[in-house]
C-alpha positions as CSV (number, residue, x, y, z in Angstrom):
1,X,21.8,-48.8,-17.0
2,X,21.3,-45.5,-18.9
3,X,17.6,-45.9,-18.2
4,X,18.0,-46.3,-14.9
5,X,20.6,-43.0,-14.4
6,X,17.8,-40.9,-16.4
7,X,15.0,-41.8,-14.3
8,X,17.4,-41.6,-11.2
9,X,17.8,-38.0,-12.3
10,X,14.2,-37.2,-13.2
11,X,13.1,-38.5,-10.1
12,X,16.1,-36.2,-8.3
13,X,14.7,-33.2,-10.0
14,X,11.2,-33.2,-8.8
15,X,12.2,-34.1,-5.5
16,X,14.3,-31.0,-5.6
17,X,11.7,-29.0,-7.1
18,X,9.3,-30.3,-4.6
19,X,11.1,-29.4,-1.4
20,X,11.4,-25.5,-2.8
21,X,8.5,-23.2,-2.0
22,X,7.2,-21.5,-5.4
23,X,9.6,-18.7,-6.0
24,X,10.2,-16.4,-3.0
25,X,8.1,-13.7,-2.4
26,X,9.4,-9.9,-3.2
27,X,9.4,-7.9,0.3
28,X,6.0,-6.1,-1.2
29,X,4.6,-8.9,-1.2
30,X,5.8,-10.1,2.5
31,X,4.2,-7.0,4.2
32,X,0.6,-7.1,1.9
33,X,0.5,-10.6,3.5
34,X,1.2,-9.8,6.9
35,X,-0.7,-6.3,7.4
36,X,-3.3,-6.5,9.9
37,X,-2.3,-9.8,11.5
38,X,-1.8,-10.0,14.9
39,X,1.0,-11.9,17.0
40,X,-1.2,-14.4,18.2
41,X,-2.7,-15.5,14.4
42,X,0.9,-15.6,13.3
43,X,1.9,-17.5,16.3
44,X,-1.2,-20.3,15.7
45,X,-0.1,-19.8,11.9
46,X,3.8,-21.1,13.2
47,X,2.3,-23.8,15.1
48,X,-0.3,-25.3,11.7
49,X,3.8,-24.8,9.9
50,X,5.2,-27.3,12.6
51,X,7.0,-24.3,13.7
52,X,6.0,-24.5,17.8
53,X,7.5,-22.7,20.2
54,X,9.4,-21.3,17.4
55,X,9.7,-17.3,16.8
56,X,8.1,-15.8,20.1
57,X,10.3,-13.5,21.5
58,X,11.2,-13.8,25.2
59,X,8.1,-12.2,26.8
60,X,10.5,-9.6,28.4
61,X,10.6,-8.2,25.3
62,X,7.3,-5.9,25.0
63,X,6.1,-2.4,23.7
64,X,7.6,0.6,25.4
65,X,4.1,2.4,24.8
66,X,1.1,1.0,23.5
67,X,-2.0,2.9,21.8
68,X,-5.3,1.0,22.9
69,X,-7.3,2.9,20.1
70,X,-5.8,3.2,17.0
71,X,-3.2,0.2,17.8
72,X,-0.5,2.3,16.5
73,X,2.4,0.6,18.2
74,X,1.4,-2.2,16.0
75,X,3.9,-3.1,13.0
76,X,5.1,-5.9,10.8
77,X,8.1,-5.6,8.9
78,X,11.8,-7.4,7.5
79,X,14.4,-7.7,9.8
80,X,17.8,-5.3,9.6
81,X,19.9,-7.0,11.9
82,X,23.2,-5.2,13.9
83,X,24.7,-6.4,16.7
84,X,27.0,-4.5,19.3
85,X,28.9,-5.5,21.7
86,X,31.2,-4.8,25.1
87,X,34.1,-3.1,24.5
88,X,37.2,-4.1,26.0
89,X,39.7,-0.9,24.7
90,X,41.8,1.2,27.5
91,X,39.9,4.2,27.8
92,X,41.7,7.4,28.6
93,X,40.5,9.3,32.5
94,X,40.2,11.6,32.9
95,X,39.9,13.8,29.3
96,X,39.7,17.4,28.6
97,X,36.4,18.9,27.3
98,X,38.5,19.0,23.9
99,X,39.8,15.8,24.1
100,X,36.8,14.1,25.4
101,X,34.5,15.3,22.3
102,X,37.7,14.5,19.9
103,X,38.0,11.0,20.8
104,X,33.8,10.7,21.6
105,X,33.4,11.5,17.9
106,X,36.4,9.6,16.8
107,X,35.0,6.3,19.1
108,X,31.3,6.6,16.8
109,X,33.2,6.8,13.6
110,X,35.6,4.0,14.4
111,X,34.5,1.7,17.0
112,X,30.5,2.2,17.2
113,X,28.7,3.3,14.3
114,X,25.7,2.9,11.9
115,X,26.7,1.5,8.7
116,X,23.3,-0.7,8.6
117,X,21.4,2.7,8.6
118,X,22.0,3.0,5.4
119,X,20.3,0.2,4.4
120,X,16.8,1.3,6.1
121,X,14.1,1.4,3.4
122,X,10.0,1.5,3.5
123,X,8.4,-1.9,5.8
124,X,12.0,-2.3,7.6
125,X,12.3,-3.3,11.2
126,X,15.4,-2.7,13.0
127,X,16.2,-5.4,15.0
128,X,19.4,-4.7,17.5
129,X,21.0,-7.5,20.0
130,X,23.1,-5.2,22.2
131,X,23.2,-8.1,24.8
132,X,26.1,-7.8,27.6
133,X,27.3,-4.3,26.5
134,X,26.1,-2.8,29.9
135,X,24.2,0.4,30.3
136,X,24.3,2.1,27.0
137,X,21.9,3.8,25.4
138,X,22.7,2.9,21.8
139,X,19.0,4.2,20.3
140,X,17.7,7.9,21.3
141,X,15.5,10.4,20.2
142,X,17.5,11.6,17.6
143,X,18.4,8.3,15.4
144,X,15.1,6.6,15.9
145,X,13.7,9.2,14.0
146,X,16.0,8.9,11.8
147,X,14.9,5.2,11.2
148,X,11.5,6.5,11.0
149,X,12.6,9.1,8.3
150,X,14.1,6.3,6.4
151,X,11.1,4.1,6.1
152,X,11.7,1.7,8.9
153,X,8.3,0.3,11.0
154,X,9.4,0.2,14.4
155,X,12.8,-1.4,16.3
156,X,13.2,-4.4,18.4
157,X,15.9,-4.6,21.0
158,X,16.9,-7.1,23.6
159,X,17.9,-3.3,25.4
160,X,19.8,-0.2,24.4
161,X,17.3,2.9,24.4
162,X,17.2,5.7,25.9
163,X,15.2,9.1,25.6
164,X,12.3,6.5,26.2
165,X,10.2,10.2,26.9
166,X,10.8,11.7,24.0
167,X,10.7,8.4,21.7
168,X,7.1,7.9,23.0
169,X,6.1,11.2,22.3
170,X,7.6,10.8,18.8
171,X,5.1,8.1,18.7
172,X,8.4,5.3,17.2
173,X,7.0,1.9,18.2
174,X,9.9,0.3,20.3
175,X,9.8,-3.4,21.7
176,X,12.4,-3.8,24.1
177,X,13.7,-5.4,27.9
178,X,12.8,-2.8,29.6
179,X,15.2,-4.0,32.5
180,X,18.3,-3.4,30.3
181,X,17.4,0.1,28.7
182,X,20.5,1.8,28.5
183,X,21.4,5.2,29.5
184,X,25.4,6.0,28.7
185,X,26.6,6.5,25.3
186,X,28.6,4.7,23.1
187,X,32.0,5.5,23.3
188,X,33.9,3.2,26.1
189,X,31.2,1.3,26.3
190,X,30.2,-1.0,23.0
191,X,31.6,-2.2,19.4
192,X,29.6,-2.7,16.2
193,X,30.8,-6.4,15.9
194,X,28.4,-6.9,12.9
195,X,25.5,-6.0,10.6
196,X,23.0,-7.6,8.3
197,X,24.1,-10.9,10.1
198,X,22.2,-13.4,12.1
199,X,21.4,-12.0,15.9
200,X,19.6,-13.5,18.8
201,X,17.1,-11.3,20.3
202,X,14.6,-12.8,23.3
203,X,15.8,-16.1,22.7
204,X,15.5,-16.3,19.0
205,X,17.2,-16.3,15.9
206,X,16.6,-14.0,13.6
207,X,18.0,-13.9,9.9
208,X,18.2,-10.5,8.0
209,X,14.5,-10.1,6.1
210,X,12.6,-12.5,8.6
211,X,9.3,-11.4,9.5
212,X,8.8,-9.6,12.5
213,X,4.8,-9.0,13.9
214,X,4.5,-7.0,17.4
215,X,1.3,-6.4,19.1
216,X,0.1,-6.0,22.9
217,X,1.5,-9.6,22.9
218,X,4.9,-8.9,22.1
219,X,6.7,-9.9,19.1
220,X,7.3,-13.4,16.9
221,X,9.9,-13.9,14.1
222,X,8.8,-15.6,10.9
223,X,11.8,-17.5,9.3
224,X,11.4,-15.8,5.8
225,X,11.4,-19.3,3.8
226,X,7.4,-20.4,5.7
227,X,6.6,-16.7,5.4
228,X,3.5,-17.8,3.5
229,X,3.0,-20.7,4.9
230,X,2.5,-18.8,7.8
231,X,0.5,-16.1,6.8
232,X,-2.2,-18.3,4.9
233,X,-3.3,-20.0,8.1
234,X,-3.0,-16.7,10.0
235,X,-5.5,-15.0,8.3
236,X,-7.9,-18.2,8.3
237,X,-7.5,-18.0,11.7
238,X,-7.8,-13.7,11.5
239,X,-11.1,-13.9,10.1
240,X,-12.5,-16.8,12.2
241,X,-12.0,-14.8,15.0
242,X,-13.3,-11.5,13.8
243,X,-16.5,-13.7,12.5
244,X,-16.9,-15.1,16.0
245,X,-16.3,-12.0,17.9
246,X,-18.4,-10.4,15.8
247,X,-21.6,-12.1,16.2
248,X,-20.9,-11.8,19.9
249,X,-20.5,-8.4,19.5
250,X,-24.2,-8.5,17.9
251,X,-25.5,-10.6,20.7
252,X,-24.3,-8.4,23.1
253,X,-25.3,-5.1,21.8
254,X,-21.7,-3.9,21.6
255,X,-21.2,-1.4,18.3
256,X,-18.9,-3.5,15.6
257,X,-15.0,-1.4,16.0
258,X,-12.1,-1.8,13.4
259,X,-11.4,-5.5,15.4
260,X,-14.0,-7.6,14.2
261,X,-14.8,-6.1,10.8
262,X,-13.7,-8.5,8.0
């Protein structure tokens, strides 16, 4: 009978060590794998993983600008998840000048602010689900840049931004419905109900340090635990494209760009 417990247990322990990945990857080592792959080789990557139909954002959610010749509204990058929501507080109307800016700065201190900011550091992508709080602008000019200061990639929002203008001549990569932009501020309008959390963005889940790709082609979210699962059969599939495209280039006459050299 002891026999039989002790192999019961080694047995137990390689399964267990068998269904775990090798250790996980650092986040360095997350965005080495992941630079220069494109949407659509992480999304045939997803699909070799037995991961179909699994990551793709809604394709509502797409590039507010995009740069057709340096791709510079590319970026991959680890999720930093918030989430705001409707508010449904008694707002005083109407408010002196005085008043209004008291309780305005009072509201983004209290109700509405940016704890997660804090957390922004080189290869992050902010990743916002502000679905149902109306029109508010809850990214502008100002704090996107501030993201950008901090290290972050690019932000992906199922809404929420404003300044759109100045954000694309600030050059921020922004994936976003476009429908649901946002205009008002803050105050009276939305609640920071979490951060560093799970959110749904375009239809999909999306764990705080996922991996997050956008392109032309919108954006996919790699559940962290495949990340390189994924990213092994992307780049086979990367370089089989460049290889192909490339001697087609050749055949063609076209001069070889940045795209199809290996």
């Amino acid at each position: 009978m002891k026999k039989i417990i002790i192999l019961f247990a080694i047995i137990s322990s390689g399964l267990y060590l068998n269904a775990q990945e090798k250790p996980l990857l650092t986040d360095e080592e997350i965005l080495r794998l992941y630079q220069g792959l494109r949407v659509a080789d992480v999304s045939d990557g997803m699909d070799m993983a037995g991961l179909r139909d699994a990551g793709l954002l809604d394709q509502k959610i797409e590039a507010l600008w995009k740069d057709t010749e340096n791709f510079d509204h590319w970026f991959c990058g680890l999720a930093l998840t918030a989430r705001y929501v409707p508010t449904n507080k008694v707002i005083k109307n109407p408010m002196t000048p005085e008043e209004f800016k008291q309780w305005e700065g009072e509201w983004y201190n209290r109700y509405s602010p940016e704890p997660w900011a804090d957390l922004i550091k080189p290869g992050t992508v902010v990743v916002l689900d502000v679905q149902g709080d109306g029109d508010t602008g809850s990214v502008g000019s100002a704090n996107s840049l501030n993201y950008i200061k901090k290290g972050a990639r690019g932000i992906v929002s199922n809404g929420g931004i404003r300044d759109t203008d100045e954000i694309i001549k600030q050059r921020i990569p922004v994936y976003l419905d476009h429908e649901n932009r946002g205009r008002g501020i803050r105050p009276g309008r939305n609640e920071l109900e979490s951060f560093n959390k799970p959110v749904t963005v375009g239809g999909v889940l999306i764990n705080p340090g996922d991996i997050i790709v956008a392109d032309g082609d919108g954006v996919i979210c790699v559940p962290r635990e495949y990340a390189k699962t994924v990213a092994d059969e992307a780049h086979k599939i990367l370089s089989a494209d460049k290889a192909v495209r490339r001697q087609l280039y050749n055949e063609i006459g076209k001069e070889p760009d940045e795209t199809v050299k290996p």
